[in-house]
N, CA, C and O atoms as a GROMACS GRO file, in nm:
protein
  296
    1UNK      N    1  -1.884  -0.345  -2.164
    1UNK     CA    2  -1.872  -0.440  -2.055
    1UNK      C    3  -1.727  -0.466  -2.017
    1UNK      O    4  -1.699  -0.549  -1.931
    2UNK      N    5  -1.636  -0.396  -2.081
    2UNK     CA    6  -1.455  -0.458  -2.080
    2UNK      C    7  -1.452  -0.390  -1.946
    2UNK      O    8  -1.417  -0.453  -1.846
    3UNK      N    9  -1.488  -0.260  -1.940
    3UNK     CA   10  -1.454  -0.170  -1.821
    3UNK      C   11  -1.518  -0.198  -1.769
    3UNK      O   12  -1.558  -0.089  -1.727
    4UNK      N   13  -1.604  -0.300  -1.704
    4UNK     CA   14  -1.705  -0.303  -1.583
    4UNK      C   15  -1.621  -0.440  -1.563
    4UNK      O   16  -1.589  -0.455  -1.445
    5UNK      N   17  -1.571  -0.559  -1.662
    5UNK     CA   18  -1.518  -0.672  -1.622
    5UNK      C   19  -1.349  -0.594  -1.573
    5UNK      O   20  -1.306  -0.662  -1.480
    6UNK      N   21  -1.290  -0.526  -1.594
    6UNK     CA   22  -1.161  -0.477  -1.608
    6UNK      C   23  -1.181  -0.381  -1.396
    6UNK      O   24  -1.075  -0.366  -1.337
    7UNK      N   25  -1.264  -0.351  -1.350
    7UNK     CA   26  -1.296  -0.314  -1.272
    7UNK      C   27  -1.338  -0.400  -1.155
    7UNK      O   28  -1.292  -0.362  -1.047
    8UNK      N   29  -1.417  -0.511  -1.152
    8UNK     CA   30  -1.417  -0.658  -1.091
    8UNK      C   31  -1.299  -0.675  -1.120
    8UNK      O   32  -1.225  -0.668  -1.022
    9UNK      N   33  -1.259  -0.691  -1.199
    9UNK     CA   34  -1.095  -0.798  -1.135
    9UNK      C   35  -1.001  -0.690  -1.067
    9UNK      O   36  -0.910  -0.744  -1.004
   10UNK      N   37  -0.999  -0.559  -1.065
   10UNK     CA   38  -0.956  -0.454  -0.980
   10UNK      C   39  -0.947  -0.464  -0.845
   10UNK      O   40  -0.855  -0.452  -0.764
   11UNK      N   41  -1.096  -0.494  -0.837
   11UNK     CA   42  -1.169  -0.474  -0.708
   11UNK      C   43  -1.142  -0.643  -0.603
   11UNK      O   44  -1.132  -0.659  -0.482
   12UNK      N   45  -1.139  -0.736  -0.711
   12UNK     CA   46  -1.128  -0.900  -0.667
   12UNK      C   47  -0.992  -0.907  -0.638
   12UNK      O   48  -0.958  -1.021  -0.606
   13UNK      N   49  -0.891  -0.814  -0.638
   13UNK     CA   50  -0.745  -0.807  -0.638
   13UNK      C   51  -0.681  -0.783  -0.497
   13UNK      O   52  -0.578  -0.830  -0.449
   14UNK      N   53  -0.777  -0.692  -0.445
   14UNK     CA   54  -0.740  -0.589  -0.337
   14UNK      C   55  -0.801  -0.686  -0.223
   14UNK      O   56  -0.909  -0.743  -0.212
   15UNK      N   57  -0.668  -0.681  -0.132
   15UNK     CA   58  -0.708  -0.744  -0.020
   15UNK      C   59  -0.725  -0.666   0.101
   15UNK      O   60  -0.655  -0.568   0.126
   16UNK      N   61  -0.832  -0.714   0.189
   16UNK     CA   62  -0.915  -0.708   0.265
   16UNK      C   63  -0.806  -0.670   0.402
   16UNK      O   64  -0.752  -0.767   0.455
   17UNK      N   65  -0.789  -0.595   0.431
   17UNK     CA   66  -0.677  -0.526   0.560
   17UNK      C   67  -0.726  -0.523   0.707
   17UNK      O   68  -0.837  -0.470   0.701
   18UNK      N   69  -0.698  -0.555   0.845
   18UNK     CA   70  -0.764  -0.539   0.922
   18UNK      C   71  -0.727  -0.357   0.947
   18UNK      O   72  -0.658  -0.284   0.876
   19UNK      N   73  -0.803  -0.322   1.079
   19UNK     CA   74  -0.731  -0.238   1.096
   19UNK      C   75  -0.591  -0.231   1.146
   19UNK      O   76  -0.558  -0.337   1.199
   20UNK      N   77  -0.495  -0.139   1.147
   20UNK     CA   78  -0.411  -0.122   1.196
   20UNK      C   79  -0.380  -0.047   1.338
   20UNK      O   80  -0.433   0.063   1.355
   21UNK      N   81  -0.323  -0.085   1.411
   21UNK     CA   82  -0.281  -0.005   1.538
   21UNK      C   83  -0.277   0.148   1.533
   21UNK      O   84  -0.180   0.188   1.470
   22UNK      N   85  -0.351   0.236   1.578
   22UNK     CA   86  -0.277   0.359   1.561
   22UNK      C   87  -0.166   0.412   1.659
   22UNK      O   88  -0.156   0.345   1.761
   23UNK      N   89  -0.090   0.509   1.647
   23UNK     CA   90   0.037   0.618   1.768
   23UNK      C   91  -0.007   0.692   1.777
   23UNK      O   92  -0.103   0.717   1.704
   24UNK      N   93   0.030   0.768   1.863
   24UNK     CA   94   0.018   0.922   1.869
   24UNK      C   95   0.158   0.941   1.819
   24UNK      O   96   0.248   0.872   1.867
   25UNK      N   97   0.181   1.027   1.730
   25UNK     CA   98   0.243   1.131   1.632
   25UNK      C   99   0.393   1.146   1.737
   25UNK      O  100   0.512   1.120   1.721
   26UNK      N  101   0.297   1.210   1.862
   26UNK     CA  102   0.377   1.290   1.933
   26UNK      C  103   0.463   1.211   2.050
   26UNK      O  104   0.569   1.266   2.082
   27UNK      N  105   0.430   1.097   2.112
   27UNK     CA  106   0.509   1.022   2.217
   27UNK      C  107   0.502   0.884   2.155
   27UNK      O  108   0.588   0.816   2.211
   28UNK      N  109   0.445   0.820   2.074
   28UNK     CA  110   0.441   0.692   2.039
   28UNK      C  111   0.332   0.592   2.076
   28UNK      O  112   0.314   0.487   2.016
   29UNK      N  113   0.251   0.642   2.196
   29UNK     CA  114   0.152   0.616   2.254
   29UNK      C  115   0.031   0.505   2.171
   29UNK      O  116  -0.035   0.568   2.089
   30UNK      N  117  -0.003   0.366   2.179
   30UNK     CA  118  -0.090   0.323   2.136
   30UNK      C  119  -0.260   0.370   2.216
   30UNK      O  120  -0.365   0.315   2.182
   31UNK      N  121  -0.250   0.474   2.318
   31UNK     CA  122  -0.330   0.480   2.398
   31UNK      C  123  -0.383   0.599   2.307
   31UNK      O  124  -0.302   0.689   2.329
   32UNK      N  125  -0.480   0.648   2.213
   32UNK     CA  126  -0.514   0.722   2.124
   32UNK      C  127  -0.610   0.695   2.080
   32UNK      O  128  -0.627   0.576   2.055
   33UNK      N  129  -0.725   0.797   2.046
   33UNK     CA  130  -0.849   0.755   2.048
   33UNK      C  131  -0.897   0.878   1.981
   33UNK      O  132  -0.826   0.978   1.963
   34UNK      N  133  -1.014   0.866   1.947
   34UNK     CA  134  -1.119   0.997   1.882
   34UNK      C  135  -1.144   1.065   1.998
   34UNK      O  136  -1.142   1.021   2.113
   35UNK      N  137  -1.178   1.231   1.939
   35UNK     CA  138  -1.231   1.291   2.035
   35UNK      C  139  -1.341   1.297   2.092
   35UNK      O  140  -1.354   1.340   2.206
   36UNK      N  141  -1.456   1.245   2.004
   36UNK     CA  142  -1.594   1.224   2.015
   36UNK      C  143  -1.627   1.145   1.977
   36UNK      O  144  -1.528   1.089   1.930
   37UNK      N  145  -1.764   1.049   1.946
   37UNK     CA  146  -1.840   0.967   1.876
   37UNK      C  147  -1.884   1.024   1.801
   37UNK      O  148  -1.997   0.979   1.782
   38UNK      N  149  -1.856   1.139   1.711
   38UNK     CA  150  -1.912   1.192   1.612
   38UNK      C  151  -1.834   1.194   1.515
   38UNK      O  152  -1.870   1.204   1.398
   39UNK      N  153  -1.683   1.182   1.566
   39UNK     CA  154  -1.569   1.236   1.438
   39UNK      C  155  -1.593   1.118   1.347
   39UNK      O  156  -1.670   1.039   1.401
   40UNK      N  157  -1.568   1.093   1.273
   40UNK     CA  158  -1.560   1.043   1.108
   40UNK      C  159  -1.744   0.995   1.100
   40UNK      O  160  -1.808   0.898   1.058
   41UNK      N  161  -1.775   1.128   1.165
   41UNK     CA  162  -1.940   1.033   1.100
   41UNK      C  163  -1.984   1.216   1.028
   41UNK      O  164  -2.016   1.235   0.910
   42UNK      N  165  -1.976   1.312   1.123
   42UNK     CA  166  -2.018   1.414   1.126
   42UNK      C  167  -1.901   1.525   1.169
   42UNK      O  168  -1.915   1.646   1.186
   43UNK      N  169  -1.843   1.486   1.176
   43UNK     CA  170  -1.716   1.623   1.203
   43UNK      C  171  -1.588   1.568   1.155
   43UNK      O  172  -1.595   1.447   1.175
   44UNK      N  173  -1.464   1.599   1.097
   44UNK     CA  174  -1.371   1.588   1.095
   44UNK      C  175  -1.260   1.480   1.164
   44UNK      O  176  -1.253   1.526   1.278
   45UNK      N  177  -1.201   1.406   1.162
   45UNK     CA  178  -1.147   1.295   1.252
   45UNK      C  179  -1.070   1.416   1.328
   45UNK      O  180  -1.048   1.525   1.276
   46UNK      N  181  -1.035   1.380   1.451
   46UNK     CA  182  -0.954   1.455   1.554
   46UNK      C  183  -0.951   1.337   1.684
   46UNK      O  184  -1.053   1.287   1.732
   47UNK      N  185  -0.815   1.306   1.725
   47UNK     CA  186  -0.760   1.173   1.776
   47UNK      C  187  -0.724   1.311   1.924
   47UNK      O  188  -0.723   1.434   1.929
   48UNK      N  189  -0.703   1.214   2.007
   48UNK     CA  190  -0.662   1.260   2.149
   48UNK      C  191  -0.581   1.150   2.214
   48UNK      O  192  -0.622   1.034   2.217
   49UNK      N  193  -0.475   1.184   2.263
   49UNK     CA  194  -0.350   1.097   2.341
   49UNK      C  195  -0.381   1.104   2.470
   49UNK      O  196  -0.379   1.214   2.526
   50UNK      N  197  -0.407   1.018   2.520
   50UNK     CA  198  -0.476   0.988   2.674
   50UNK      C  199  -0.278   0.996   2.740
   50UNK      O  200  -0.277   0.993   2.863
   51UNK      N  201  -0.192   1.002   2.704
   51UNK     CA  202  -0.068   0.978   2.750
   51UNK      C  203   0.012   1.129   2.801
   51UNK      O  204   0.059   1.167   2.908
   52UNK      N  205  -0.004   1.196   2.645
   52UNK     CA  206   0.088   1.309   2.644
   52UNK      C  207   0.003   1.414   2.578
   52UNK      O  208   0.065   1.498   2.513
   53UNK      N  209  -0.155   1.426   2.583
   53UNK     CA  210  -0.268   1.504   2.541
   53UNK      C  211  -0.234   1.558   2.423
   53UNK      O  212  -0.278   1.672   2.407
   54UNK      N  213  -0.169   1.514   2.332
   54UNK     CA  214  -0.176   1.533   2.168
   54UNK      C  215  -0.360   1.563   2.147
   54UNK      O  216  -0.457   1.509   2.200
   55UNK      N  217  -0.346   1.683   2.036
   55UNK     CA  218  -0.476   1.649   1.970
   55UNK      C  219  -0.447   1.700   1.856
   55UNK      O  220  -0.394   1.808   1.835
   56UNK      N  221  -0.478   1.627   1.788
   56UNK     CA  222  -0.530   1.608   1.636
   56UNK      C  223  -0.540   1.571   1.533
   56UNK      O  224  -0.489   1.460   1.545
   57UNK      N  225  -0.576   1.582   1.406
   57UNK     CA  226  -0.579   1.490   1.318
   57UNK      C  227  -0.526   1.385   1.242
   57UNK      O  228  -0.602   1.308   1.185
   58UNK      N  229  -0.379   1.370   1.233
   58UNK     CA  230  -0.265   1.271   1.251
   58UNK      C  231  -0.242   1.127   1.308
   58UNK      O  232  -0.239   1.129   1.432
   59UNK      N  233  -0.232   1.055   1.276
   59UNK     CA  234  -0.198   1.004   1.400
   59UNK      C  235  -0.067   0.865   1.312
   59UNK      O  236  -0.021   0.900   1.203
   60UNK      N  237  -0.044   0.793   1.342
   60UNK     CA  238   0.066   0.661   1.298
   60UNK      C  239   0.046   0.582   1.286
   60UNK      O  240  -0.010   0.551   1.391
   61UNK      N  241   0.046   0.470   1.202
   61UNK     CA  242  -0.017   0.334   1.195
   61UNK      C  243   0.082   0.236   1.163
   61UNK      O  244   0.175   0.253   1.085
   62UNK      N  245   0.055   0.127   1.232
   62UNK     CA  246   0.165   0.048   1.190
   62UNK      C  247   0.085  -0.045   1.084
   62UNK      O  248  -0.036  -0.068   1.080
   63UNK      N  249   0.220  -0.106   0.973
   63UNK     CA  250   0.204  -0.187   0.899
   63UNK      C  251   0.231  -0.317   0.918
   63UNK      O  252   0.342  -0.342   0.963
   64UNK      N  253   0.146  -0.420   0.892
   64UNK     CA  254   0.182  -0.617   0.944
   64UNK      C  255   0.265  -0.620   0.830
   64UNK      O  256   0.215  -0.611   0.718
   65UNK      N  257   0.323  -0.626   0.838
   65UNK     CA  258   0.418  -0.758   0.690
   65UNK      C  259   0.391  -0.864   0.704
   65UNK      O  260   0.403  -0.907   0.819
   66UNK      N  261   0.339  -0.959   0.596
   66UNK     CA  262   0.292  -1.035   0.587
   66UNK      C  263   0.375  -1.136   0.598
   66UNK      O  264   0.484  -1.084   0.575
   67UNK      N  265   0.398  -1.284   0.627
   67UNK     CA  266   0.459  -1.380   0.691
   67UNK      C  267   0.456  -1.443   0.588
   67UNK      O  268   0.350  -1.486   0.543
   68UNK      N  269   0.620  -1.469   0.506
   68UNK     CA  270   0.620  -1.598   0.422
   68UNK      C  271   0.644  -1.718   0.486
   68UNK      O  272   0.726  -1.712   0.578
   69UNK      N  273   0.589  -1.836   0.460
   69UNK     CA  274   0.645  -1.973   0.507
   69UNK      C  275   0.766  -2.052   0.408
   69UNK      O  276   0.779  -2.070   0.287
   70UNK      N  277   0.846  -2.089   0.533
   70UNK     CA  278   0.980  -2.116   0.432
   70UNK      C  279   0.918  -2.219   0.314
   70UNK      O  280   0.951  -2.212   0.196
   71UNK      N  281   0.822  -2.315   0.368
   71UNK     CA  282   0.805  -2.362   0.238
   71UNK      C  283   0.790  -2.309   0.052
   71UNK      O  284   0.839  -2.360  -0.049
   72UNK      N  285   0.717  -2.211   0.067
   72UNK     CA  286   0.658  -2.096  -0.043
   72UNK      C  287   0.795  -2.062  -0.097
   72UNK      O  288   0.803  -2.043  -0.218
   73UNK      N  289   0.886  -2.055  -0.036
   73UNK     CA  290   1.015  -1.960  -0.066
   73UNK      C  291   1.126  -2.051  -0.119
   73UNK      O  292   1.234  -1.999  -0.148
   74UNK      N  293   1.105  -2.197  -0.135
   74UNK     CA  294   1.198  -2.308  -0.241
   74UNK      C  295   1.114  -2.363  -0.329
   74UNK      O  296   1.156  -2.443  -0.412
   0.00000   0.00000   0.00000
C-alpha cells in the first residue's frame, strides 16, 4: 500500500494547467489550428497556420508564470 499511498500524493501534487496558447513555429501566428477533427483522436496531430500556411506537427506554446502577491514575498 506505500506505493499506491506514495502515488496519490504524486498525483495530489500536480497542478491542474489550463491550456496554453499555441504559435505557429513558423511566423508566430496565434491563428493555428488542427487540420481535421480527427487529429489527436484518430490520426496524428498536424496544426495548419491560417496566416503563413505552415503545416505540421509542431507548433509553440506559451507559458503563464504564475503571479506572486507582494504580500507572500515578506
Amino acid at each position: 500500500m506505500g506505493i499506491l499511498r506514495n502515488f496519490r500524493e504524486v498525483v495530489g501534487s500536480l497542478k491542474h494547467k489550463r491550456a496554453s496558447p499555441k504559435l505557429c513555429p513558423r511566423c508566430g501566428s496565434p491563428k493555428i489550428g488542427l487540420s481535421t477533427r480527427f487529429d489527436m483522436w484518430l490520426f496524428p496531430e498536424q496544426y495548419i497556420c491560417e496566416q503563413c500556411g505552415y503545416k505540421g506537427p509542431v507548433t509553440l506554446e506559451l507559458e503563464q508564470q504564475e503571479q506572486v502577491s507582494e504580500s507572500s514575498e515578506t
